[in-house]
C-alpha positions as CSV (number, residue, x, y, z in Angstrom):
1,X,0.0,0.0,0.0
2,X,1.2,3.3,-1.2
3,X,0.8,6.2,1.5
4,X,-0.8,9.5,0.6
5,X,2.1,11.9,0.1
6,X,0.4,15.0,0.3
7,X,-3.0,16.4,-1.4
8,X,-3.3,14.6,-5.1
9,X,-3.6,16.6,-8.2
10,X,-6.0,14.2,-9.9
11,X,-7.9,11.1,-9.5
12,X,-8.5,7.9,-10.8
13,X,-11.4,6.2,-11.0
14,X,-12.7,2.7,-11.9
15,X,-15.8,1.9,-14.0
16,X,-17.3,-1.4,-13.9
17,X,-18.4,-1.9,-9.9
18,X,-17.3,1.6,-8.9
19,X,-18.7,4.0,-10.6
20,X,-21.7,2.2,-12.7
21,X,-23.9,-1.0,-12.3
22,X,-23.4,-2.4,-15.5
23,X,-23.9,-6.5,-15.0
24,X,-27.6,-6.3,-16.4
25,X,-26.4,-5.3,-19.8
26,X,-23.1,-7.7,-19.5
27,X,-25.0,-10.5,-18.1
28,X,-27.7,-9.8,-21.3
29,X,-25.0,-9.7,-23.6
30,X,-23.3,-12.9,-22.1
31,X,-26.9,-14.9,-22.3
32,X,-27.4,-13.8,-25.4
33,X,-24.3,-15.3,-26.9
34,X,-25.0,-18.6,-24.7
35,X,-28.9,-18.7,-26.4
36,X,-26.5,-18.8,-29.8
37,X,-24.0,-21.4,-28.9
38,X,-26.9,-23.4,-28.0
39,X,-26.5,-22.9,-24.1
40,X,-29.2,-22.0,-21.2
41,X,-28.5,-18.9,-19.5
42,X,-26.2,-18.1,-17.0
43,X,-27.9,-16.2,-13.3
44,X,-27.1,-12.8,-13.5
45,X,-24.6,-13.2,-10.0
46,X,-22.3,-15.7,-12.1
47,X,-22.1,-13.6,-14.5
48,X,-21.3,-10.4,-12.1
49,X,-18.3,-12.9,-10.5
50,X,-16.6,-12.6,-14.1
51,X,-16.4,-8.7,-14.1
52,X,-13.3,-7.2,-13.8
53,X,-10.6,-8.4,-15.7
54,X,-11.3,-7.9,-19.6
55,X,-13.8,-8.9,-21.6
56,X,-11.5,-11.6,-23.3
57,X,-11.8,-13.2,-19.8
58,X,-15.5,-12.7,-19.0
59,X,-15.9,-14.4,-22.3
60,X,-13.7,-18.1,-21.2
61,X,-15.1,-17.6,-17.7
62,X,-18.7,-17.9,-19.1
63,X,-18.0,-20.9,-21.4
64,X,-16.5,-22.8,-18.7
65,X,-19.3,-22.3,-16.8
66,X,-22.2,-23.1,-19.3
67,X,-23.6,-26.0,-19.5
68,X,-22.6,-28.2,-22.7
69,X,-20.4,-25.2,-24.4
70,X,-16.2,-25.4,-23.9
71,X,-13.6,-23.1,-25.2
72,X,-13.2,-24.7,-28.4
73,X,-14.6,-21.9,-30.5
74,X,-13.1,-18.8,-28.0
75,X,-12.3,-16.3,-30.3
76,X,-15.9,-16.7,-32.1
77,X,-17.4,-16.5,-28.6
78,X,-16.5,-13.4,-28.2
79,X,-17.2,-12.2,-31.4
80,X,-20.8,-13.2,-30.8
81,X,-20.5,-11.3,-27.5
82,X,-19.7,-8.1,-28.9
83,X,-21.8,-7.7,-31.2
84,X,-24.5,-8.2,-28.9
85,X,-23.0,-5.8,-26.5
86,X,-22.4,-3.5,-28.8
87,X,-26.7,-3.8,-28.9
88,X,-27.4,-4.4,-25.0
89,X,-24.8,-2.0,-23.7
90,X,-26.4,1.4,-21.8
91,X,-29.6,-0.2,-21.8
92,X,-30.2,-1.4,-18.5
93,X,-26.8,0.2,-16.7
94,X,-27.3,2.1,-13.8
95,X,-24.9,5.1,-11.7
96,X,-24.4,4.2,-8.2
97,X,-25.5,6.5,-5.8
98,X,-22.7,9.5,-5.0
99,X,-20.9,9.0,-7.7
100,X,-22.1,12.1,-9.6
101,X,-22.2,14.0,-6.7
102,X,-18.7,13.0,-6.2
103,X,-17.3,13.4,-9.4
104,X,-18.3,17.3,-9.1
105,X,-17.2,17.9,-5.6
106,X,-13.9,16.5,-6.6
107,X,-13.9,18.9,-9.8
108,X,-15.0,21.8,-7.6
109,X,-12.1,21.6,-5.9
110,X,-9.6,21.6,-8.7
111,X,-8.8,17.6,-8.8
112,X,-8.2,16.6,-12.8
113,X,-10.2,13.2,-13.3
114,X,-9.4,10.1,-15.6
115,X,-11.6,7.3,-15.9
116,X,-9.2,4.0,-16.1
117,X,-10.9,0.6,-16.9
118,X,-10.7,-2.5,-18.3
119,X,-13.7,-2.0,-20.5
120,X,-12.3,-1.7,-24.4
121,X,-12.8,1.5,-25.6
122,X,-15.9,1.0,-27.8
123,X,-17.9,0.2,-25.3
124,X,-16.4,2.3,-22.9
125,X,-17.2,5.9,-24.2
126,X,-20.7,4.8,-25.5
127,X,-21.8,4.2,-21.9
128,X,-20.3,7.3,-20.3
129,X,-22.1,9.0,-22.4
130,X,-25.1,7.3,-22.4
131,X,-24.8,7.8,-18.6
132,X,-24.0,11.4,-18.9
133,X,-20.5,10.9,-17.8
134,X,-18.4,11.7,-20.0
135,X,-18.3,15.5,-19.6
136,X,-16.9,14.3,-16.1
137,X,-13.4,13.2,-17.0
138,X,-10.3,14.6,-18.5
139,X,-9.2,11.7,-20.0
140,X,-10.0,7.9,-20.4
141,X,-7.6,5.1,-20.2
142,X,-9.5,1.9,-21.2
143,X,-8.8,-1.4,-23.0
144,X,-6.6,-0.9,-26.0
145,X,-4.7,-3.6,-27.7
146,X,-1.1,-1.7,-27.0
147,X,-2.0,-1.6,-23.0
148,X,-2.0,-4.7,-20.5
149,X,-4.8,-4.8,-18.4
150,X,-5.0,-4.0,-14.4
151,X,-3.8,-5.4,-12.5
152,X,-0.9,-4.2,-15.0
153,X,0.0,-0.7,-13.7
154,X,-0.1,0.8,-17.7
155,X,-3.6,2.1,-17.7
156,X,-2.9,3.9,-14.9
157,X,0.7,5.0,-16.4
158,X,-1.1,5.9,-19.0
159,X,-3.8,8.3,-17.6
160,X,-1.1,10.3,-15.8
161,X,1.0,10.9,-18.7
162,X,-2.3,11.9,-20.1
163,X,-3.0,14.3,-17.1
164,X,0.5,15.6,-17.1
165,X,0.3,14.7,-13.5
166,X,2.9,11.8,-11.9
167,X,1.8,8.5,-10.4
168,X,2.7,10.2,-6.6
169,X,0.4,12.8,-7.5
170,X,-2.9,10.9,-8.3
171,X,-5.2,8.6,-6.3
172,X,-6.7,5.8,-7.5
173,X,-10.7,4.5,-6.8
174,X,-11.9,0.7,-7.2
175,X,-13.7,-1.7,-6.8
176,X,-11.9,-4.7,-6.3
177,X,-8.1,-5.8,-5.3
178,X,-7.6,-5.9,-9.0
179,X,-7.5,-2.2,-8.8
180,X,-5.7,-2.1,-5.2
181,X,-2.7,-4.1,-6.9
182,X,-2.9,-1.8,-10.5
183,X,-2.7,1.2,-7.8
184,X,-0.1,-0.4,-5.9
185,X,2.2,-1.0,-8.7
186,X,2.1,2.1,-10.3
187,X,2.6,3.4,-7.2
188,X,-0.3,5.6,-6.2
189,X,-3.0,5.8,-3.2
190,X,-5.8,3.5,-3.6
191,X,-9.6,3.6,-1.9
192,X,-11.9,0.7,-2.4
193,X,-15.7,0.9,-2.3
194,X,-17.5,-1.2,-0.2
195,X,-20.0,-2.0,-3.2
196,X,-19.3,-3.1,-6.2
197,X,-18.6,-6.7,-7.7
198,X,-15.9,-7.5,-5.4
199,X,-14.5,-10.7,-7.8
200,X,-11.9,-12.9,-6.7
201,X,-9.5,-11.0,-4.9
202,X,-12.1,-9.1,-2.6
203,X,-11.8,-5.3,-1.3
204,X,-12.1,-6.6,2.3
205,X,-8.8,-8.6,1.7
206,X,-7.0,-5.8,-0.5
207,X,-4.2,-3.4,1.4
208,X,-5.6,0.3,0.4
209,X,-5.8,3.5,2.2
210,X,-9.2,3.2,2.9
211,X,-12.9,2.3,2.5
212,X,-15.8,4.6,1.1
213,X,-19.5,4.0,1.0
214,X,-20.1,6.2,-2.0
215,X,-17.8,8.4,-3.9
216,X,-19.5,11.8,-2.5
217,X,-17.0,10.4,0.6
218,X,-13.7,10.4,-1.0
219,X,-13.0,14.9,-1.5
220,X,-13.0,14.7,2.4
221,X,-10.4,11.7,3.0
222,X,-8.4,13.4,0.5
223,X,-8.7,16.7,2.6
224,X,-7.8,15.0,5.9
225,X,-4.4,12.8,4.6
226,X,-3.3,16.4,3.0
227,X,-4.3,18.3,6.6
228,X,-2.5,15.1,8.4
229,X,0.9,15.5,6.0
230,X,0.4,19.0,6.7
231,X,0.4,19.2,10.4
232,X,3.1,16.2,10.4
233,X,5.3,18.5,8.1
């Protein structure tokens, strides 16, 4: 766990299980692909475990758990998944309470913002926008082919360079130990929510600097670690 320095100049936050509910339009996507391959369904909380890691994984996660359906035909699985998420994707996602409150307290007070996900980019930008978030963030670092995924530091790296700002300088916000170790290896603060879809390495078991119901919480943990460096300095 990296400790808070002083007050950041930006922030990073998560997608998927931090700042938006989007399982109902993965999960529709993911059934709708199984409904093709000649599968039943998957419930909606299997599909929510698979979250979190890349598509390309969400994909092999949910043929290994379908009934009668392997890995055989992976790369044409996921073909048939994106193009129905390309169709499902917005429709049924929701914001999770705080979150757009928090995004503009954190603005108001002069943080620069990145969204940094997993999420490739063509689905990424659709549903900010569709969720009026877009106007939110500076920048977005999301699933390219030339970056690793978190827990990979690069999206992270990336965002900063994009910010101007250095890795020291910049908090991150998840969901999940996925983005505790990202954070941790590029060598920035992290804070976990307590929500969220929590997959296998769970937020209760990740080292961070600290919990938050809601985002609306975070400008005033950020307030008190730069009032604690400064009374410490």
């Amino acid at each position: 766990m990296v400790a808070t320095a002083k007050r950041p100049r930006a922030v990073l936050v998560d997608l998927d299980g931090t700042m938006v509910d989007s399982v109902p339009d993965i999960a529709a996507a993911a059934n709708r692909m199984l409904a093709q391959l000649g599968a039943p369904p998957l419930p909606l909380q299997t599909v929510r475990s698979f979250i979190g890691w890349g598509v390309a994984h969400l994909v092999r996660q949910v043929l290994a758990h379908a009934p009668g359906v392997g890995p055989a035909d992976e790369a044409g699985a996921l073909a048939i998944f994106e193009r129905h998420y390309i169709d499902c994707n917005g429709r049924h996602s929701t914001v999770f309470a705080g979150v757009q409150q928090g995004l503009a307290m954190l603005r108001g007070l002069g943080y620069a913002l990145a969204c940094v996900t997993n999420k490739p980019r063509p689905y990424t930008e659709p549903l900010l926008d569709a969720l009026g978030l877009s106007p939110c963030f500076d920048t977005v670092a999301c699933g390219e082919p030339a970056l690793p995924l978190k827990p990979h530091p690069a999206l992270l790296l990336a965002a900063c360079s994009r910010l101007g700002v250095q890795p020291a300088q910049c908090v991150m916000v998840g969901d999940s130990g996925v983005d505790a170790s990202a954070a941790d290896r590029a060598g920035m603060p992290v804070y976990l929510v307590r929500y969220g879809y929590r997959n296998a390495a769970a937020p209760d078991a990740a080292p961070c600097n600290g919990y938050i119901d809601a985002l609306d919480e975070l400008p005033a943990l950020l307030g008190q670690a730069g009032a604690a460096v400064s009374a410490s300095g």
